[in-house]
Structure formats: C-alpha cells, structure tokens
Legacy VTK file of the C-alpha trace (Angstrom):
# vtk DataFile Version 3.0
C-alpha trace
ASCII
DATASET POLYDATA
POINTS 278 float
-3.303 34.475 -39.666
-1.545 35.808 -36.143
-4.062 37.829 -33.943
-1.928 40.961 -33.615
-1.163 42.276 -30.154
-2.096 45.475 -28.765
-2.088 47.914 -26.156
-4.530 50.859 -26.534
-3.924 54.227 -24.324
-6.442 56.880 -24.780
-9.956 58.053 -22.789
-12.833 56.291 -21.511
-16.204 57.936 -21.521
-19.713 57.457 -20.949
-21.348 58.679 -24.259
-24.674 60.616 -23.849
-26.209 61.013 -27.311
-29.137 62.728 -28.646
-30.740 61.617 -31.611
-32.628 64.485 -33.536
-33.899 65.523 -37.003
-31.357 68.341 -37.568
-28.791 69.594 -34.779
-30.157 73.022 -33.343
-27.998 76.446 -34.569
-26.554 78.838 -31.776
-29.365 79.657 -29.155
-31.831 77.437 -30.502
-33.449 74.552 -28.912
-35.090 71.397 -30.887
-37.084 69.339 -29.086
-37.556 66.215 -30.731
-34.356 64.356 -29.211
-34.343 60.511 -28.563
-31.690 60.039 -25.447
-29.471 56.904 -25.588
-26.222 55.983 -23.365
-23.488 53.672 -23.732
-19.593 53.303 -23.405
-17.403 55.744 -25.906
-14.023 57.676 -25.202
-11.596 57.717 -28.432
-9.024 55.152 -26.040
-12.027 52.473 -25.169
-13.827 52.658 -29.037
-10.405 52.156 -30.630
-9.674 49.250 -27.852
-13.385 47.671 -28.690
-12.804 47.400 -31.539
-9.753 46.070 -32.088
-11.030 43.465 -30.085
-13.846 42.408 -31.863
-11.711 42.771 -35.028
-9.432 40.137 -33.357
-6.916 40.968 -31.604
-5.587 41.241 -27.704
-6.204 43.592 -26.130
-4.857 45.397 -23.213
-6.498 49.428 -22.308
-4.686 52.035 -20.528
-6.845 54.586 -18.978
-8.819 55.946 -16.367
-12.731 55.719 -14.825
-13.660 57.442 -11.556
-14.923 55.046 -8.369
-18.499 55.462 -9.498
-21.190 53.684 -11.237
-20.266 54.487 -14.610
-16.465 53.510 -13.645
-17.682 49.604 -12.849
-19.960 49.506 -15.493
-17.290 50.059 -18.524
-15.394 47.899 -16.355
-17.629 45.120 -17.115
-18.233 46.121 -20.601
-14.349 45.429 -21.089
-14.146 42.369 -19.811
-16.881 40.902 -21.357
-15.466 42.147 -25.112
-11.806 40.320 -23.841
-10.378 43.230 -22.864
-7.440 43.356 -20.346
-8.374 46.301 -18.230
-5.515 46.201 -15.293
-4.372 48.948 -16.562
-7.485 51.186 -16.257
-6.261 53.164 -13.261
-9.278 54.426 -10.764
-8.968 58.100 -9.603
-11.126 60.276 -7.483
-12.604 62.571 -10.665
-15.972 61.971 -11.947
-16.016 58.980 -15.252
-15.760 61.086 -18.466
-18.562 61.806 -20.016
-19.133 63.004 -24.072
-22.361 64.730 -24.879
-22.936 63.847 -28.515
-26.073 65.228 -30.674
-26.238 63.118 -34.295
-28.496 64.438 -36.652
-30.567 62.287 -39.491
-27.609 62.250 -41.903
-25.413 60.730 -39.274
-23.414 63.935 -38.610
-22.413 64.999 -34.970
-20.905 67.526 -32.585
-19.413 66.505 -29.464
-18.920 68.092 -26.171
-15.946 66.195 -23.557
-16.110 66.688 -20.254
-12.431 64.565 -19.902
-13.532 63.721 -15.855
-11.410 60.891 -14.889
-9.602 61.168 -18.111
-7.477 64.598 -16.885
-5.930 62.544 -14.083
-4.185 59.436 -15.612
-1.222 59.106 -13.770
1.754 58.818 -16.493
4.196 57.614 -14.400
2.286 54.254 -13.913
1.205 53.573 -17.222
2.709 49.909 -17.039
2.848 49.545 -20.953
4.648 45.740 -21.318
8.232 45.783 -22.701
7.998 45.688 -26.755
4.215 46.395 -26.729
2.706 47.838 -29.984
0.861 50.838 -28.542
-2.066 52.782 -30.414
-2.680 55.970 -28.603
-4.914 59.696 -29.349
-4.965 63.086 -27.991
-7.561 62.781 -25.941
-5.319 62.330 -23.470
-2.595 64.618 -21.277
0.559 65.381 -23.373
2.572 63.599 -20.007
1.077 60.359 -20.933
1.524 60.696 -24.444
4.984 61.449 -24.374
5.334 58.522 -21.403
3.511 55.948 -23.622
5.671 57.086 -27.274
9.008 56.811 -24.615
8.149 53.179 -24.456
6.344 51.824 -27.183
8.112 49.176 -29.304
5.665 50.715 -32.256
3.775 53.328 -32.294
0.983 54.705 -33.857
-0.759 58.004 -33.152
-4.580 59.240 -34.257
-4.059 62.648 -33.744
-7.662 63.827 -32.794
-8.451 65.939 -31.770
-5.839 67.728 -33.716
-3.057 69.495 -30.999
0.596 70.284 -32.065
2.678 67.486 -30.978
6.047 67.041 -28.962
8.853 66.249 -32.005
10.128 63.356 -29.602
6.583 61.963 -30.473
6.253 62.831 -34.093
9.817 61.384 -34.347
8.731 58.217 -32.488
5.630 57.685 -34.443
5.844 54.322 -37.019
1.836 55.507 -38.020
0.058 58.762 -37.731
-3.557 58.647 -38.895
-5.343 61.995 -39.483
-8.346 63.073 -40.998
-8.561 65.376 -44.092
-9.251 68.714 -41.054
-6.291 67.211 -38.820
-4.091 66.974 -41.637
-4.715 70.983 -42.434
-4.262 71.543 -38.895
-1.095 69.670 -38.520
1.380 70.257 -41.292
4.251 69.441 -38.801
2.856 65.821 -39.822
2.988 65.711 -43.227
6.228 64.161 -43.220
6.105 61.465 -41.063
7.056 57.739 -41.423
3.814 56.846 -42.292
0.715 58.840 -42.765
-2.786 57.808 -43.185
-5.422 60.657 -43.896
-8.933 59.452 -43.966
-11.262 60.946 -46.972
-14.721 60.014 -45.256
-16.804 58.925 -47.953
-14.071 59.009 -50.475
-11.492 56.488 -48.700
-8.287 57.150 -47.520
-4.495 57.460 -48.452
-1.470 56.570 -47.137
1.949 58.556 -47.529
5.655 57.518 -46.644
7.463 60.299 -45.755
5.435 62.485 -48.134
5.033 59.854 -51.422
1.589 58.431 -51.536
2.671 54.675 -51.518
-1.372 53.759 -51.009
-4.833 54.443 -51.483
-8.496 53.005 -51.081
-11.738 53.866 -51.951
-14.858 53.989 -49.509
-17.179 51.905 -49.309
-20.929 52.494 -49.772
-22.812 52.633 -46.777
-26.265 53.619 -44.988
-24.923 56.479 -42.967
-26.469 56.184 -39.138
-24.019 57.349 -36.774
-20.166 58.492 -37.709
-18.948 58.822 -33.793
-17.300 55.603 -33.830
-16.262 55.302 -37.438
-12.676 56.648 -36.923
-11.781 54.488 -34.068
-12.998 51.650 -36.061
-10.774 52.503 -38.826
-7.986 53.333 -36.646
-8.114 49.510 -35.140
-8.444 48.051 -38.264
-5.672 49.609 -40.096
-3.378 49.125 -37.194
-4.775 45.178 -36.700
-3.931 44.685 -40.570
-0.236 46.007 -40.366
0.793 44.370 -37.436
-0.840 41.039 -38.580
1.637 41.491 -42.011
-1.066 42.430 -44.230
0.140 44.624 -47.052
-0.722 48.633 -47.211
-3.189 48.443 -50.142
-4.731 45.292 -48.217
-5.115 47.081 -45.001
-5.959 50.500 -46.044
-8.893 48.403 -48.032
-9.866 46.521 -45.116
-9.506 49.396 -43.150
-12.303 51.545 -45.534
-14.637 48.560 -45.236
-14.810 48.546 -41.131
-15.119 52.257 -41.286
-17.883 51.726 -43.523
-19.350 49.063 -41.177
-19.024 51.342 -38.581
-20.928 54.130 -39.982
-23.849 52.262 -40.143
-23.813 51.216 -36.625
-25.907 53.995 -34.509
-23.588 53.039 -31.704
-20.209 54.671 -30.552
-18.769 50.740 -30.495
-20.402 49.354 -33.004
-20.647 45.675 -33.737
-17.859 44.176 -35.872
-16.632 40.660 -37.124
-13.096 39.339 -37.336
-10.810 41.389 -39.499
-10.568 39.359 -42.386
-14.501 39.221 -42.925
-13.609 42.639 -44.415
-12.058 44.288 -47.319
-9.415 42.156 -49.926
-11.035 38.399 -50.325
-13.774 38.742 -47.995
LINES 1 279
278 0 1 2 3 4 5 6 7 8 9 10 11 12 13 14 15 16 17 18 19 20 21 22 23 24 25 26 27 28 29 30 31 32 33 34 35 36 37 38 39 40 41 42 43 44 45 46 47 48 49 50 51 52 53 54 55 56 57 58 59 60 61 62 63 64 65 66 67 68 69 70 71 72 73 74 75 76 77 78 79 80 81 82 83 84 85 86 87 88 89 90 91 92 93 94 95 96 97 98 99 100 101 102 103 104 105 106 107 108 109 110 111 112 113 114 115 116 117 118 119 120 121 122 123 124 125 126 127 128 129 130 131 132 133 134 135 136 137 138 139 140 141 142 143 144 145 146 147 148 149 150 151 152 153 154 155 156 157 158 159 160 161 162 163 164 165 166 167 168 169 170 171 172 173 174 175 176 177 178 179 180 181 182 183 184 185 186 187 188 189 190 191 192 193 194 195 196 197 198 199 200 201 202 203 204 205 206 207 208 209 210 211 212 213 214 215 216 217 218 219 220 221 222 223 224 225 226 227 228 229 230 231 232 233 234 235 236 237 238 239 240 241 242 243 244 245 246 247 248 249 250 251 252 253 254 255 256 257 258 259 260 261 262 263 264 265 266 267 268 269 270 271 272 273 274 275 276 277
C-alpha cells in the first residue's frame, strides 16, 4: 500500500521526566525519582511517529540556537524526517517537565520556549499538503496552517476553544474523552475521533457514531506518547485508504504499543504490522 504523505505542525520539546513510585500531592516532595531525557513536544512525537509508522514526513516548528535545538535536529533526520521547516529563533528549546508514576500515569509542566515564537507567516506548508496539527501551538499558526491545508486534521490538546474558520476547516478532530467535555463546540464536526484510553475509541460523523474499536491489552509503562502515536496512526490509515473500522483498529493497537514504551517516542513498526490482519 501507498506511504501516505504528511506534514506535521505542532511543538518540539526536550522532555525531562521523572520516574517515581507515586507522584508527590501539593507541597510534598518524594525522593525516589529516576531522571531520564529525550526528544518530546506533541508536533515532533506525532511527526516520529508517523514516520516510523511509514510515512513522509515533513515537521513545522521551532528549536532555539542551542544544544538541545541541534540535537532534535539530528534526531529528525536520522528517523527520515524533513526538518527545513523547523524555523530557529532566539528563545530557549522547549522544554516539558514530566513526572510518571508506577502505573504509567503523568502530569506535565510546558515551558513552550522556542515554541511561543514560530513565525506563522513563514510556515511554508507545500501546496495540497495533508497537515496534522495540535494546540500546542499559537492560535496565528493554527489558523495559518488550517488556511492552507489541502486536509486537515486537528488533536485538540490541550483542549482551547477554537477559531470556527478552523473547526469549519477541520476533515478530522481527535479528542480525548476530557477534551471532548471541554469542547462541545466540536461535537459536530466532520469527523470526530474521541479516544477511550483503555476502552478504545469512537469515531462520529457529524454527530452519528459511524465507528468504534476496542483497546488493546497492554503493560502500562509510560502514557506521554500514547496519544501522538494514535494520532499518527489514525491519520496514516485514512490517508493511505484504509477503511474507518480498519484504522480506528489499527489506530488502538499503536496506542497500545505506545503505552508500553517508557519513552515519549516510542519505538514502532510499519503501520500495517498493527491492528486488522496483522
């Protein structure tokens, strides 16, 4: 089958996470923390892994002139990743501090760095590109990269009310079960996916549920990068052709991959390894 093409806009951090038995409460420290770094940022997870799911892939984004900045740089291209549009400004590389507890669970703090100054007006998205974008992002470069797309899909997370000229440009939204609570402008788009976790996830036209899929077991290690992963693989499987049920299903199984993965870009095999026939 076609690799699918695709152009991913969205933010590129360095993810520091801490590894502990259970996440402290307010004003409480735990001590027992195990550090680890690598590459994250919602834009270069989703854009990973699309990649190793397949595809081509070209990232839109931002890294500061710094260490960090060349270092994701190289990460990129050595996953196949066409990073000329990763513009360099003078702020800081992002950086996410992540704690995951011993279930797998996390909270996450953004500091958006490098992220916050992604010039919209130079995004250089190719004519008829199929664009997969988030909200980590400015609104200016959202609404620059939905004015241009050829199709469009949207994860809207973290959840933030969105311009109509967006919602109305969307071909796929993809929310998760807290997004889709926060965002009832949503519910009636084109084409809604609303991940269930552990349960699966669903897919609505215009409101009618016209797919679902269960989860798939898994050994829960890490569920940073889970979403992303799910994100690329449902938008991989419909531009490839594949049907909904097919893709949602293939979809659940990379999420499921992903989960137990302790890293924010975890490793993943071509698409079709997963899911329907594997």
């Amino acid at each position: 089958m076609a690799s699918p093409s695709l152009t991913v806009v969205g933010a590129i951090n360095v993810d520091l996470t801490a590894r502990v038995e259970r996440a402290p409460a307010a004003g409480e420290t735990v001590a027992d923390g195990v550090l680890q770094r690598g590459p994250g940022g919602k834009g270069a997870n989703q854009a990973v892994a699309a990649a190793r799911l397949g595809a081509a892939v070209r990232l839109i984004g931002a890294v500061g002139d710094d260490l960090d900045g060349r270092g994701i740089r190289a990460q990129l291209a050595a996953d196949g990743i066409d990073a000329s549009g990763v513009q360099t400004v003078r702020a800081a590389t992002g950086t996410a501090l992540i704690v995951v507890d011993a279930t797998g669970e996390n909270s996450i703090v953004v500091c958006p760095g490098a992220n916050a100054g992604i010039d919209a007006s130079r995004l250089g998205i190719e004519p008829d590109s199929a664009v997969l974008l988030q909200l980590e992002v400015a609104d200016d470069v959202v609404i620059a990269a939905a004015r241009v797309s050829s199709f469009l899909a949207v994860n809207a997370a973290p959840a933030r009310p969105l311009p109509r000229s967006v919602i109305d440009a969307c071909d796929l939204v993809i929310v998760n079960e807290t997004e889709y609570a926060q965002l009832p402008e949503l519910h009636d788009a084109q084409l809604l996916c609303v991940t269930l976790g552990a349960a699966g996830a669903r897919l609505y036209r215009y409101g009618e549920l016209v797919a679902s899929a269960p989860g798939v077991p898994a050994i829960v290690v890490n569920t940073v990068g889970a979403g992303d992963a799910f994100c690329a693989a449902l938008v991989c499987g419909i531009l490839r052709g594949d049907g909904e049920e097919e893709a949602l299903a293939r979809a659940c199984a990379v999420g499921a991959a992903a989960v137990a993965d302790p890293a924010s870009q975890p490793r993943l095999s071509h698409l079709d390894t997963y899911g329907a026939g594997a």
